[in-house]
N, C-alpha and C positions, 0 to 999 in steps of 0.2 A: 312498147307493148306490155313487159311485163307490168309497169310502175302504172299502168292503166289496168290492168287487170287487178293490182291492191287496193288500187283507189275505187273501185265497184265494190270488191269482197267487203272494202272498211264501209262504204256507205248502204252497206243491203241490213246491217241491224239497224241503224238509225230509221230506216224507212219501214222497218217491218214495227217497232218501236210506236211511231208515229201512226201507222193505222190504225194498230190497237188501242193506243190514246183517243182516237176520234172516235174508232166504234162504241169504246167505255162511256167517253161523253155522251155520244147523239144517244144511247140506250139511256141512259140516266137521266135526261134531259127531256126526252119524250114520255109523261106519265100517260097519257093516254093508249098506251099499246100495251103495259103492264096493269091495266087496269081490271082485269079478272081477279075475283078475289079466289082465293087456293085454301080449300077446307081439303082438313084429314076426315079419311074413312071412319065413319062410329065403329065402335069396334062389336062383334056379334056378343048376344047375349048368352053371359056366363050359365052353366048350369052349378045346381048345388050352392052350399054356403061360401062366401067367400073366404078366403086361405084368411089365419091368424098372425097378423102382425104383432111381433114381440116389441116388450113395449123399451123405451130408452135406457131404463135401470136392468134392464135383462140382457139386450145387448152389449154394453158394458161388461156385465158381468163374465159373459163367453167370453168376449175379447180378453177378458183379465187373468180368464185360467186357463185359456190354450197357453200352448206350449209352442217355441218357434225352432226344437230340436232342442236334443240331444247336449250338442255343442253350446249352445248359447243357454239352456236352464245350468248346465256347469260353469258359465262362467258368471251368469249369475249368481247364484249359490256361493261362488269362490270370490266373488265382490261384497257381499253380503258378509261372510265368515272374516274378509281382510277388514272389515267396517271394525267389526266386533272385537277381533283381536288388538286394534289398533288403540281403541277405547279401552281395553281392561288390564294390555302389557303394562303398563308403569305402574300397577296396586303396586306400593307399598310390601304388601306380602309376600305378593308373587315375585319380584324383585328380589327378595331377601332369601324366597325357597330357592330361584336361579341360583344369586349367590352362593348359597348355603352348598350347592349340588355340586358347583365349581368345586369348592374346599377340600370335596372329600378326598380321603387316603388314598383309597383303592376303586379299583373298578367296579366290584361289586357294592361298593357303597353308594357310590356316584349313579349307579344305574338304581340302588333303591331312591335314592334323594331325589332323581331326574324322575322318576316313576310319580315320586309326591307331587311335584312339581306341576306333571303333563296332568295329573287326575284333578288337582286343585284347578289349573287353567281353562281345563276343558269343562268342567264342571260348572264355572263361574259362566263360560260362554255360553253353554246348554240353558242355562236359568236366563240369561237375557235375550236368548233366541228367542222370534216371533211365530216362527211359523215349521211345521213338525217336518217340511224338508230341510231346511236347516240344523234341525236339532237331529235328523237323521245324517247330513253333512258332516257335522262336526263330531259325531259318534262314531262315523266312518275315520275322522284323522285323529280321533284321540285314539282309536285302535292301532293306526297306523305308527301312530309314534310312540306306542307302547309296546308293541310288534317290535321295533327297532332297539330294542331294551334287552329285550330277551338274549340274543347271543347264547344258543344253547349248543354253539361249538368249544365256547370257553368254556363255560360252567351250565350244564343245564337247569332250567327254572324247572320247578317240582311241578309234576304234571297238574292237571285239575283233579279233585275228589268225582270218582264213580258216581254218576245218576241211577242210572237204570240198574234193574234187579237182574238181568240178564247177567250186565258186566260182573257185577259181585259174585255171579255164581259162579263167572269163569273165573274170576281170582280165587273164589273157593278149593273149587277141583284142581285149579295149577298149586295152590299149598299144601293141598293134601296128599296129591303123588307126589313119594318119592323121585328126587332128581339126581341123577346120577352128579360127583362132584368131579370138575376140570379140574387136572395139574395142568402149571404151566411148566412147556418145555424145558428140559434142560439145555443147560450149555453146554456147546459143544467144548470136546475136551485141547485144549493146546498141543499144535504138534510143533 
């Protein structure tokens, strides 16, 4: 009973299979019953001028200067900067300012020579950049690696000179009054 009951189950797709094949044929086979021809609806009459289609060079152009985030214009940019860098690291001079920076004695030398260095590098890149987010890119990491120079827990770098007339008048009036002067503590006496 059961082994008759699989042997139905297996043969009810072959025959549902086969119907469909014959309905597909006799439908395909009889052109006389699909013989109505099947028009679309006119579509109603527009009011007013018809909308402006942009033409193919303007298109393009929107496609070109959207932005697809955040994310991806930085790594563009950061593909663009590795292009540049890649092309200008082996000058001959810039070569020799790296070396030169290596050499030096002391730390505060090394950081003026690495200063020469990052200004020379960046500055060669900024002149063959094409386009002002780039050159805005790479003004962003020459700050950044000039930033990293600085170290003003070791030695502080001498501030910037006063702009505005405001600041000078307050450096004015703070050297004009009188400042009271610190002693530094004494030591305590040995017991």
């Amino acid at each position: 009973m059961i082994a008759r009951f699989f042997l139905v189950a297996a043969s009810m797709p072959m025959m549902a299979a086969s119907v469909f094949a014959q309905a597909a044929v006799s439908s395909s086979t009889n052109p006389q019953e699909n013989a109505t021809p099947q028009t679309s609806p006119t579509p109603p009459p527009t009011e007013g001028p018809a909308p402006r289609i942009p033409s193919l060079d303007e298109l393009d152009q929107a496609f070109k200067q959207s932005s697809l985030g955040k994310a991806a214009d930085e790594a563009r940019l950061h593909a663009q900067w590795r292009e540049l860098s890649n092309r200008i690291i082996n000058d001959r001079d810039l070569v020799e300012a790296r070396a030169h920076a290596g050499q030096a004695k002391t730390d505060l030398e090394k950081r003026h020579r690495l200063r020469a260095y990052y200004t020379m590098f960046y500055d060669r890149m900024r002149a063959q950049a094409n386009s002002p987010e780039l050159k805005s890119y790479i003004d962003t990491h020459k700050a950044q690696h000039l930033a990293l120079l600085a170290q003003n827990r070791v030695r502080p770098s001498p501030a910037p000179p006063a702009d505005t007339a405001a600041e000078k008048q307050n450096e004015a009036t703070a050297n004009a009054s009188p400042k009271p002067k610190l002693r530094a503590p004494e030591p305590p006496l040995p017991q």
